[in-house]
BAZAPA-830451 format. One line per field, with one value per residue: residue number from 1; x, y, z of N, C-alpha, C, O in turn. Coordinates in steps of 0.2 Angstrom, whole numbers. Example, Ala and Ser with C-alpha at 12.3 -4.5 7.8 and 13.67 -1.06 7.14 Angstrom:
! BAZAPA-830451
i	1 | 2
nx	66 | 64
ny	-28 | -11
nz	39 | 35
cax	62 | 68
cay	-22 | -5
caz	39 | 36
cx	66 | 64
cy	-16 | 0
cz	39 | 39
ox	71 | 67
oy	-17 | 6
oz	42 | 40
//
This chain:
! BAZAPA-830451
i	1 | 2 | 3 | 4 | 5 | 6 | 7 | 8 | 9 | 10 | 11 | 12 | 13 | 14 | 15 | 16 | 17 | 18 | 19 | 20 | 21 | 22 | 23 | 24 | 25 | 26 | 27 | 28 | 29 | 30 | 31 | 32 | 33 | 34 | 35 | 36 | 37 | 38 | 39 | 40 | 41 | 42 | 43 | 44 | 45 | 46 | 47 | 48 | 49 | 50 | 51 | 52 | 53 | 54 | 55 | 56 | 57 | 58 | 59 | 60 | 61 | 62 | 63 | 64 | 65 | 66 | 67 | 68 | 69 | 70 | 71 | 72 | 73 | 74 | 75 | 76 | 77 | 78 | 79 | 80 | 81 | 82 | 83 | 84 | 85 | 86 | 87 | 88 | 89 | 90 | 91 | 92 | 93 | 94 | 95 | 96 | 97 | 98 | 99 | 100 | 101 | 102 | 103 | 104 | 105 | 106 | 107 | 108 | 109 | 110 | 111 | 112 | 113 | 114 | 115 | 116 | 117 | 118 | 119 | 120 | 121 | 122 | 123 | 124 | 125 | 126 | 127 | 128 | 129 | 130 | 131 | 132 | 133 | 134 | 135 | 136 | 137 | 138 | 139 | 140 | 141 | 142 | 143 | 144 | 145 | 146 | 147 | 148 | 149 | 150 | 151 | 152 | 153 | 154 | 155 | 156 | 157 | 158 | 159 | 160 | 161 | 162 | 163 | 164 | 165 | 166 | 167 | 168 | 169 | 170 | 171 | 172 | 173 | 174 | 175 | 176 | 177 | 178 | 179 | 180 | 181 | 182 | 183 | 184 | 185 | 186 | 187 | 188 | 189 | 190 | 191 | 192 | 193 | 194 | 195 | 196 | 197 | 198 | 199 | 200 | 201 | 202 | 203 | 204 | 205 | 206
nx	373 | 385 | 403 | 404 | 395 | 390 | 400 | 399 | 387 | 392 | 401 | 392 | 386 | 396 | 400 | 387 | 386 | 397 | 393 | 381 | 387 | 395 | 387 | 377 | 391 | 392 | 379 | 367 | 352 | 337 | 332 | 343 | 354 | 349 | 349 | 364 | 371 | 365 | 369 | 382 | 384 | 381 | 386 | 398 | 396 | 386 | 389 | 400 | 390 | 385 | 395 | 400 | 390 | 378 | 363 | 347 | 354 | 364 | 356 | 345 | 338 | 336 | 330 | 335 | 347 | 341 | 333 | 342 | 353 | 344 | 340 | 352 | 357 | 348 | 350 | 362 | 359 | 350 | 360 | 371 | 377 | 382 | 394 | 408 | 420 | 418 | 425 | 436 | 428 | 420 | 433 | 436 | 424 | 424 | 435 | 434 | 423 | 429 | 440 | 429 | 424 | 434 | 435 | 423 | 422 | 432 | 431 | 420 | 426 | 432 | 424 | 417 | 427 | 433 | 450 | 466 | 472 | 459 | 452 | 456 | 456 | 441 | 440 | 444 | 437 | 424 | 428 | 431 | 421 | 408 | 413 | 418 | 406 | 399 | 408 | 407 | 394 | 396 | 403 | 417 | 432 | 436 | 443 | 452 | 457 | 466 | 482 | 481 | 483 | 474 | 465 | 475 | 480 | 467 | 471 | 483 | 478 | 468 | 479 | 486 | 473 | 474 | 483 | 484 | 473 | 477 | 485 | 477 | 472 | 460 | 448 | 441 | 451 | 457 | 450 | 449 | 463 | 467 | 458 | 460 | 474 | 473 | 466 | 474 | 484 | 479 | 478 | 491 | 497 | 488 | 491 | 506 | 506 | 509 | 511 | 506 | 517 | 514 | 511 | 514 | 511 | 519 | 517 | 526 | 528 | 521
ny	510 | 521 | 521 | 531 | 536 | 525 | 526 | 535 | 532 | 521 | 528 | 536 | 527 | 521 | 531 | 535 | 522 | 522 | 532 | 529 | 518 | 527 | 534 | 524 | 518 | 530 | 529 | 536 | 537 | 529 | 541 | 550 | 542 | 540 | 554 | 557 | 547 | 552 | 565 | 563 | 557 | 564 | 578 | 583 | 582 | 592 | 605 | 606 | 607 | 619 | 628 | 627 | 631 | 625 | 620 | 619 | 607 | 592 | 580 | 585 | 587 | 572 | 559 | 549 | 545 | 549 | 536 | 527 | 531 | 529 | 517 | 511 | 512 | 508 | 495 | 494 | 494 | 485 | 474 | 476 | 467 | 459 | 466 | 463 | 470 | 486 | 499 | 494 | 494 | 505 | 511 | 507 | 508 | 522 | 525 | 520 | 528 | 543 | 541 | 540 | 547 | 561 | 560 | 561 | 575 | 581 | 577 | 586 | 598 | 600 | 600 | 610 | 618 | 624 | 629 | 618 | 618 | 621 | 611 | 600 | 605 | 607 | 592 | 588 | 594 | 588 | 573 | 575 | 583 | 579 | 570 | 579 | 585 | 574 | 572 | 583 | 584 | 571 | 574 | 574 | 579 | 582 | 570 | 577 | 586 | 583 | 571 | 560 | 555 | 562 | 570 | 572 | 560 | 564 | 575 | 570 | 562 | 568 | 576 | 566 | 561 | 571 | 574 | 561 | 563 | 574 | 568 | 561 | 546 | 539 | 538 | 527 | 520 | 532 | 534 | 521 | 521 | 533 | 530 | 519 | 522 | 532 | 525 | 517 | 525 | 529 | 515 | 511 | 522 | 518 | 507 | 507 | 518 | 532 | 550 | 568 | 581 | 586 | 603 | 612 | 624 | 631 | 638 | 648 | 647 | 659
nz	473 | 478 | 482 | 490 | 496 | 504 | 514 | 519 | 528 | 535 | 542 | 550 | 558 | 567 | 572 | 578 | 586 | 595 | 601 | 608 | 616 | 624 | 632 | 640 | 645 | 655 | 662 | 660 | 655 | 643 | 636 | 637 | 631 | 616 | 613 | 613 | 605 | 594 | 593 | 592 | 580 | 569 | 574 | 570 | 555 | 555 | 559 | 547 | 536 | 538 | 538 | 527 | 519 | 515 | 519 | 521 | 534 | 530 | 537 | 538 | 524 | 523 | 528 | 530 | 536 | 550 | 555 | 552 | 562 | 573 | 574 | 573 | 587 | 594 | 593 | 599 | 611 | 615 | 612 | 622 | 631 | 625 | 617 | 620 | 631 | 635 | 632 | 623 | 613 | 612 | 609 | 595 | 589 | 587 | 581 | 568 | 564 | 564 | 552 | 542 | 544 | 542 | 528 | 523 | 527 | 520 | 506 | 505 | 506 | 493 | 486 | 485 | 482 | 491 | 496 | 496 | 510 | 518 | 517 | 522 | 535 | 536 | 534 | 547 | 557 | 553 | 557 | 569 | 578 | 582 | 590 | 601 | 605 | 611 | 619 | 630 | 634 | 641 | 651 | 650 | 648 | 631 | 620 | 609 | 616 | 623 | 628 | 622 | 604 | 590 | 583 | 576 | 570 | 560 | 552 | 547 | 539 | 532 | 524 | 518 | 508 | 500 | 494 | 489 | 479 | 471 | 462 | 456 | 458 | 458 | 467 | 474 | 479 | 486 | 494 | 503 | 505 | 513 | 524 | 530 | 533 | 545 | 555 | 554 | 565 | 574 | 580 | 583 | 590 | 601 | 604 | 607 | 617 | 610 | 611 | 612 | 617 | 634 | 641 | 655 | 667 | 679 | 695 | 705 | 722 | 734
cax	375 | 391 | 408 | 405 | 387 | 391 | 405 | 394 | 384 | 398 | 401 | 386 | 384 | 401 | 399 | 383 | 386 | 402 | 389 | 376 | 392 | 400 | 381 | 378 | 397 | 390 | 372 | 362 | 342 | 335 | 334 | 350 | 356 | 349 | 352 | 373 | 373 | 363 | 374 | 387 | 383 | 379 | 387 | 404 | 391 | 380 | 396 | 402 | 388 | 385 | 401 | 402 | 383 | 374 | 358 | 347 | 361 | 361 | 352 | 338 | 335 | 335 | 329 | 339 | 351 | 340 | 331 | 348 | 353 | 339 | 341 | 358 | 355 | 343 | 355 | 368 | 355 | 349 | 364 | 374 | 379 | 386 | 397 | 413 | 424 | 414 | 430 | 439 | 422 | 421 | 437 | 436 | 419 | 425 | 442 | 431 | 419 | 436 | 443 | 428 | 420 | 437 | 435 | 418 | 423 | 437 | 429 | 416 | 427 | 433 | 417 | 416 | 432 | 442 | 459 | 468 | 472 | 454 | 450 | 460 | 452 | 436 | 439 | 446 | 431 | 418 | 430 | 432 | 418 | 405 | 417 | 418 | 401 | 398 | 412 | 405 | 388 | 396 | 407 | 421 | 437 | 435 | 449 | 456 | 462 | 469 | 488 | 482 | 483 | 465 | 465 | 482 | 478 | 464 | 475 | 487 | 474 | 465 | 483 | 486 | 468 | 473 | 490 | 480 | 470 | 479 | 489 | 472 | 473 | 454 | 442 | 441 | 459 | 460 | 443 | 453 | 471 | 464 | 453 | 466 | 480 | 467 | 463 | 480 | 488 | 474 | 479 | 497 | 498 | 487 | 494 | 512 | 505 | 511 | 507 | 508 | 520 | 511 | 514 | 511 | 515 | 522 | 516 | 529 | 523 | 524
cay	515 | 525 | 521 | 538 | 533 | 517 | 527 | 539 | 527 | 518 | 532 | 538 | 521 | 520 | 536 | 532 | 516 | 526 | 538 | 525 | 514 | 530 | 537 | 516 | 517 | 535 | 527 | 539 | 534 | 529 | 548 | 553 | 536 | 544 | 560 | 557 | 545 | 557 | 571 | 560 | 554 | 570 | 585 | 585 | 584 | 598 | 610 | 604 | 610 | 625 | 630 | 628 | 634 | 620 | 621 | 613 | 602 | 583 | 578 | 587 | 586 | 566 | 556 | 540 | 547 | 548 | 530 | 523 | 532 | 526 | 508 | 508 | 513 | 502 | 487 | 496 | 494 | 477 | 471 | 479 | 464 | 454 | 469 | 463 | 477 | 490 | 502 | 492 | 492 | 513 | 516 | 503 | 512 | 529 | 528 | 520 | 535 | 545 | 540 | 539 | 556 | 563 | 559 | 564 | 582 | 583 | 578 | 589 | 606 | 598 | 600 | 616 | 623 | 626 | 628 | 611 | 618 | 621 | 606 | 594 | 608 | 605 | 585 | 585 | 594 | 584 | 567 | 578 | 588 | 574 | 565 | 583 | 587 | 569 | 571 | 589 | 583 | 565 | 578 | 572 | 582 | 580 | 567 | 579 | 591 | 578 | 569 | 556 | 557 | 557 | 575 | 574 | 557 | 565 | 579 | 567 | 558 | 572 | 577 | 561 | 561 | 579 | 571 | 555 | 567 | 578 | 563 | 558 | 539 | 535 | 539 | 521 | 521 | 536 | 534 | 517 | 523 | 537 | 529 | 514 | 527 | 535 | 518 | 513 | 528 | 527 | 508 | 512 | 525 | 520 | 502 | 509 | 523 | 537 | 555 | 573 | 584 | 591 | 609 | 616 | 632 | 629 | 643 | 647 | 649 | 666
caz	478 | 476 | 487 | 496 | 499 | 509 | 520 | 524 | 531 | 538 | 548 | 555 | 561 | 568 | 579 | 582 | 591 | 599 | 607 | 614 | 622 | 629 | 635 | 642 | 650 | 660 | 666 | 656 | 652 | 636 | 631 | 636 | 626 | 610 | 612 | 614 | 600 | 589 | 591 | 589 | 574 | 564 | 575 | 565 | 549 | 555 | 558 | 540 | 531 | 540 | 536 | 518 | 517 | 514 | 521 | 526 | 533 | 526 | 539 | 538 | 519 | 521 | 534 | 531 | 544 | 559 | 555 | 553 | 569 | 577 | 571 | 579 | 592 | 597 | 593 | 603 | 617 | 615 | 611 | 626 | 638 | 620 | 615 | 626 | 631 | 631 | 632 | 618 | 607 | 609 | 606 | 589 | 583 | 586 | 576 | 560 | 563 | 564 | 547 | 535 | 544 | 538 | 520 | 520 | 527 | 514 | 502 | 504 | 504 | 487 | 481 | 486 | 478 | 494 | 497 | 501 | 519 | 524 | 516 | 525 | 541 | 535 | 537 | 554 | 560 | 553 | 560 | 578 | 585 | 585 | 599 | 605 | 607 | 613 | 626 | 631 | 637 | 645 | 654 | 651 | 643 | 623 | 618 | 605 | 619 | 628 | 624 | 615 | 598 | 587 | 577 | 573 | 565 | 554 | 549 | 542 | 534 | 526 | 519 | 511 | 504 | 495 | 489 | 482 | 476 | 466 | 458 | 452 | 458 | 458 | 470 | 476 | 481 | 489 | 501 | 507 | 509 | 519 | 531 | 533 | 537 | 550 | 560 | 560 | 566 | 579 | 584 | 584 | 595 | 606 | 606 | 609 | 620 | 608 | 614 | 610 | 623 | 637 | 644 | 660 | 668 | 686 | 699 | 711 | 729 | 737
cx	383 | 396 | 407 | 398 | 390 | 396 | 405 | 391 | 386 | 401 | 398 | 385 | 390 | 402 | 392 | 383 | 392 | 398 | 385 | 380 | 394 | 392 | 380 | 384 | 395 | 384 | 367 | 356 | 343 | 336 | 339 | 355 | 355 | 350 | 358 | 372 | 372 | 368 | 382 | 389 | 383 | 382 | 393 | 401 | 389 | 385 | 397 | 399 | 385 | 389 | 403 | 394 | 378 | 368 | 351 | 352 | 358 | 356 | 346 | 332 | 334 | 335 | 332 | 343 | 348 | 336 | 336 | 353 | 352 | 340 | 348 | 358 | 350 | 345 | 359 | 364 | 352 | 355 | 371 | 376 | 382 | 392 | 404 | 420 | 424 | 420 | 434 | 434 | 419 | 427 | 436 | 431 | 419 | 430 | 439 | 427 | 425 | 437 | 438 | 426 | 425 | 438 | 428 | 417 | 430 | 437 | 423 | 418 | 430 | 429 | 415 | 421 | 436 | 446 | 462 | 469 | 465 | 449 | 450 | 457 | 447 | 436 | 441 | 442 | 425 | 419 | 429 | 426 | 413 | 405 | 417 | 412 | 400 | 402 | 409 | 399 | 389 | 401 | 412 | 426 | 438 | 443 | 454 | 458 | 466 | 475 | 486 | 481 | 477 | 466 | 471 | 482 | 474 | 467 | 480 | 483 | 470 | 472 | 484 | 481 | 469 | 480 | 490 | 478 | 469 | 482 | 483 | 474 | 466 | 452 | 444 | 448 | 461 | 456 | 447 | 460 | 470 | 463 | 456 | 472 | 477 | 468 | 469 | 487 | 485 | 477 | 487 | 498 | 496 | 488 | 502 | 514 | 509 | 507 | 510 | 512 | 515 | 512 | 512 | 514 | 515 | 525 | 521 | 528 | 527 | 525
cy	516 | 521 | 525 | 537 | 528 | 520 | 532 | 535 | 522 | 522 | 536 | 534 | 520 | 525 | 537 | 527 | 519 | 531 | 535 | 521 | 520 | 533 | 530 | 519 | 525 | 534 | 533 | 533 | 535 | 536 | 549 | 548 | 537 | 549 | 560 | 553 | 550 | 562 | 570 | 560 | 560 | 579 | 587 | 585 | 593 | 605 | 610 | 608 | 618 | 630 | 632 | 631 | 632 | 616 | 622 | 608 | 597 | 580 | 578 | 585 | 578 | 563 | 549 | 540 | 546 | 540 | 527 | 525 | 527 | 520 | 507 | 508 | 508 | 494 | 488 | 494 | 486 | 472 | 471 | 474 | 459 | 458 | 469 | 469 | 482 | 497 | 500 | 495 | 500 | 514 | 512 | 510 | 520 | 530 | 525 | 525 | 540 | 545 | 540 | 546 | 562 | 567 | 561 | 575 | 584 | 584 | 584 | 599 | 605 | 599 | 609 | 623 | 626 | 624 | 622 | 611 | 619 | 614 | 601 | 599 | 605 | 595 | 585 | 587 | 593 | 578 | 570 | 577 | 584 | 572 | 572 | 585 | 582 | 568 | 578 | 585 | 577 | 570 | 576 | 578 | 579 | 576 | 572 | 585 | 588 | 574 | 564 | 557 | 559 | 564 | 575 | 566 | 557 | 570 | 574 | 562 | 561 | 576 | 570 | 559 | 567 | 575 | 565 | 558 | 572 | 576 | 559 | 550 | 535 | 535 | 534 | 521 | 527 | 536 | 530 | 517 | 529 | 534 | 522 | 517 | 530 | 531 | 517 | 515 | 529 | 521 | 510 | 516 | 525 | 514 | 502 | 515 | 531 | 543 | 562 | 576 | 589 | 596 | 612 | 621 | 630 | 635 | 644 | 650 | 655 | 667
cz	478 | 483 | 493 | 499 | 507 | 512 | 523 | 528 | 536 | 545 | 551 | 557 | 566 | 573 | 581 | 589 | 597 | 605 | 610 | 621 | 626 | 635 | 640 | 648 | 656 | 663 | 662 | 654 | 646 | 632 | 630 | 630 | 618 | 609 | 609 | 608 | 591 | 587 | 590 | 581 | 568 | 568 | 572 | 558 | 549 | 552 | 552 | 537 | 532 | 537 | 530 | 515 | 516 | 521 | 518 | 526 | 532 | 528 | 539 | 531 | 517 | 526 | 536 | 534 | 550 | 559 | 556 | 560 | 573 | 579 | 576 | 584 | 599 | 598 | 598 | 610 | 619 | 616 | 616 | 629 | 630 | 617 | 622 | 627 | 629 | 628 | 628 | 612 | 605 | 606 | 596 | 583 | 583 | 581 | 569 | 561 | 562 | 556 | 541 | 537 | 538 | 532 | 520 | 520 | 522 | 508 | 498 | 501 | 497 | 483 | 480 | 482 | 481 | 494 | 499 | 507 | 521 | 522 | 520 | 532 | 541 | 538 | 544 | 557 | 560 | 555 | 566 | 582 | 584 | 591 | 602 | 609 | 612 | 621 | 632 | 636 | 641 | 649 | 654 | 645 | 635 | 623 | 614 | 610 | 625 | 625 | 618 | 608 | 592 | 582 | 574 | 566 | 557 | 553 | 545 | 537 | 529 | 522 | 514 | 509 | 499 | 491 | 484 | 476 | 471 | 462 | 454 | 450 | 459 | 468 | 477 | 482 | 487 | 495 | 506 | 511 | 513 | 524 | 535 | 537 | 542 | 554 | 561 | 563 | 573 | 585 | 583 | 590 | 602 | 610 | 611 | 613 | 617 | 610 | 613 | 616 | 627 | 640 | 647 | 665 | 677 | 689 | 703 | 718 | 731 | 745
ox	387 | 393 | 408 | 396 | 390 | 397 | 408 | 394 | 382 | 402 | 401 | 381 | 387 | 405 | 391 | 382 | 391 | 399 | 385 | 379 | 394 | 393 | 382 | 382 | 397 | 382 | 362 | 356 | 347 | 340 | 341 | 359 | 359 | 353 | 359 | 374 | 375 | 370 | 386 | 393 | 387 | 380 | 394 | 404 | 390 | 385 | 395 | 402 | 384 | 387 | 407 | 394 | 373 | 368 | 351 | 355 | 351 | 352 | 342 | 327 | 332 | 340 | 331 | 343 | 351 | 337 | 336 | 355 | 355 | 340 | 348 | 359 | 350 | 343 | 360 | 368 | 352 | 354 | 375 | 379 | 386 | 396 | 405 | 424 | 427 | 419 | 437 | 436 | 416 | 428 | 435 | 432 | 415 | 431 | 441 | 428 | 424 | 436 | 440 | 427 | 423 | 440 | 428 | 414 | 433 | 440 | 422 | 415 | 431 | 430 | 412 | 419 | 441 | 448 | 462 | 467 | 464 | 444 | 446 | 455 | 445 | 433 | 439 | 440 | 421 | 414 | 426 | 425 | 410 | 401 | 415 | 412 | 400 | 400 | 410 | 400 | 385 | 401 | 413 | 424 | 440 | 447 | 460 | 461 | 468 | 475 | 488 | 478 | 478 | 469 | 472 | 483 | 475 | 461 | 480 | 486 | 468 | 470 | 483 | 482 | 465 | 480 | 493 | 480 | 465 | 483 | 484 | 476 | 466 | 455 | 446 | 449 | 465 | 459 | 449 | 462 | 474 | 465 | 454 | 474 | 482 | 471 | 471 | 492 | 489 | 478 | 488 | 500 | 498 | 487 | 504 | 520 | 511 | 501 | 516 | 510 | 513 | 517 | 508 | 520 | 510 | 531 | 521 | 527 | 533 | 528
oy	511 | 519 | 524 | 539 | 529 | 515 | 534 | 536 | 520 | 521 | 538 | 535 | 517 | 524 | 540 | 528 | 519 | 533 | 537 | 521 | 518 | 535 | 532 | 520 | 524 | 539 | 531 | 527 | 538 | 537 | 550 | 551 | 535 | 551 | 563 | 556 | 552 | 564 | 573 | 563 | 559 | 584 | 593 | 589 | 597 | 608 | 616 | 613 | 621 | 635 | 636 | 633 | 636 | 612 | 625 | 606 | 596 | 578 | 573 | 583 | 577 | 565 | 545 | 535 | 543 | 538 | 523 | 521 | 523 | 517 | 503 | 503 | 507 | 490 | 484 | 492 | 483 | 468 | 468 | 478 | 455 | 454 | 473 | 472 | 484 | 499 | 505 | 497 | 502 | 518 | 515 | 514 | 524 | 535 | 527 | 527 | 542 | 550 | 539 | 551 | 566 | 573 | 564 | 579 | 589 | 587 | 585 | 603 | 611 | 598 | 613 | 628 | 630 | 618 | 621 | 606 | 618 | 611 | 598 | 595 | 601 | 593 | 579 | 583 | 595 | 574 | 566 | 573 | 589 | 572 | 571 | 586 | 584 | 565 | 578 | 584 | 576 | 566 | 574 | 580 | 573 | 579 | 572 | 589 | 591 | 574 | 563 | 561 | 554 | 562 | 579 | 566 | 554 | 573 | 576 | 560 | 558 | 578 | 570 | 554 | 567 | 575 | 564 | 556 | 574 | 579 | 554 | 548 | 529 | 532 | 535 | 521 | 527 | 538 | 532 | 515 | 530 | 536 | 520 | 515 | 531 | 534 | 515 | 512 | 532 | 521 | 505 | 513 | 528 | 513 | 499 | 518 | 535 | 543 | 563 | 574 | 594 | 595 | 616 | 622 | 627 | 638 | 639 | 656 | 656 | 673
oz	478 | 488 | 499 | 505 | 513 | 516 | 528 | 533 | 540 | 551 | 556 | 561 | 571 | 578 | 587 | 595 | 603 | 611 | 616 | 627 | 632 | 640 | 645 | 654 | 662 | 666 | 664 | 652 | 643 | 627 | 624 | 626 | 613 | 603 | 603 | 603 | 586 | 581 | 588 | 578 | 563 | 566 | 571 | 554 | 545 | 547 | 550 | 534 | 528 | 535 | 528 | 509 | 515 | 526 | 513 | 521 | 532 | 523 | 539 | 531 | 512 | 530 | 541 | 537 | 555 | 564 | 561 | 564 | 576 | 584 | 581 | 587 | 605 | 601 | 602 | 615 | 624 | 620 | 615 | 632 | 631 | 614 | 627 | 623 | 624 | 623 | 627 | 606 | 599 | 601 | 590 | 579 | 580 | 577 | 564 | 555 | 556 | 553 | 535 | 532 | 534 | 531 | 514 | 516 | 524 | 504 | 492 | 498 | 494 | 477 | 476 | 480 | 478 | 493 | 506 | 511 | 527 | 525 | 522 | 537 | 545 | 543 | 547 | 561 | 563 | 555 | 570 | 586 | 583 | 595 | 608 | 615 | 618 | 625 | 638 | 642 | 645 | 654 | 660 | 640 | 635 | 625 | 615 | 607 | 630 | 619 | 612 | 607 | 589 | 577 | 569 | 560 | 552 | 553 | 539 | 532 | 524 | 517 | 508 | 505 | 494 | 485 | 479 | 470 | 468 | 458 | 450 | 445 | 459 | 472 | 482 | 488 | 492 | 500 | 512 | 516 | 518 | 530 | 540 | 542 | 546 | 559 | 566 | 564 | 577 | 591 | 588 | 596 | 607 | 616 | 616 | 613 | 621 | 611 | 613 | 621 | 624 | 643 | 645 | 666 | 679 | 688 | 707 | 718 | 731 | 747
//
């Protein structure tokens, strides 16, 4: 099993569990609880392959996705009162879903023969709109239109996977220093509460 195998994998499971906990922390029923992980898990995929053409998306053509879903999901549920700080334990398994999803959507427009900028586009929207979908349906304002920092992170990390990558440093190397610079640009800012500037238009009363 390939590198890129195992971090796919890594990241379907990882925004899986992010969508049962966040579906969990909003009281949502069994369904609703796989639903939200599901579309976690595979709606920055789906997008992905839409987009580049590739259809039937992944999902469809191979079922080891919705089983391994499913399987998480079911841990995530079971295991729900030993997962301590459930708001520590979303943001942890969103920002590793975050940084391989990334790489997998960047690697993907690489595959395809696009342009480094839509490449490094491509990965921030197969890292994102999971969380967006996922935050859409919890009703909640998607993080990435909110100050804190999360697409800016996978922007910087689908650029330095293109700069790896055009230095031809091995594969291996370049999967890791991507999805390490991701996670700990993630835990910095949100440790040191860094944040993008807000701006708001201020009516003057008549």
């Amino acid at each position: 099993m390939s590198l890129f195998t195992i971090l796919d994998l890594l990241g379907t499971s990882a925004f899986a569990i992010s969508g049962a906990l966040s579906a969990m922390n909003r009281k949502l029923d069994l369904f609703g609880i796989f639903i939200i992980a599901f579309v976690t898990a595979i709606g920055g995929g789906t997008i992905r392959d839409i987009l580049v053409g590739n259809t039937p998306v992944s999902w469809m053509q191979d079922t080891t996705n919705m089983f391994l879903i499913g399987s998480i999901t079911i841990a995530a549920i079971i295991f729900r009162n030993k997962i301590n700080y459930l708001k520590k334990s979303l943001f942890l398994f969103d920002t590793i879903g975050l940084g391989i999803c990334t790489i997998i959507g960047v690697e993907t427009g690489i595959s395809a023969s696009l342009d480094p900028i839509i490449c490094i586009t491509l990965g921030t929207m197969t890292g994102c709109f999971g969380g967006v979908i996922r935050d859409i349906l919890c009703n909640e304002i998607p993080v990435i239109f909110r100050k804190e920092i999360y697409a800016t992170a996978s922007l910087a990390g689908g650029t330095c996977f293109m700069i790896l990558y055009y230095f031809n440093l091995g594969e291996n190397l370049v999967y890791i220093s991507t999805a390490a610079l991701i996670i700990l640009i993630r835990l910095l800012v949100v440790k040191y509460k860094v944040s993008l500037p807000l701006f708001t238009i201020h009516n003057k009363g008549h």
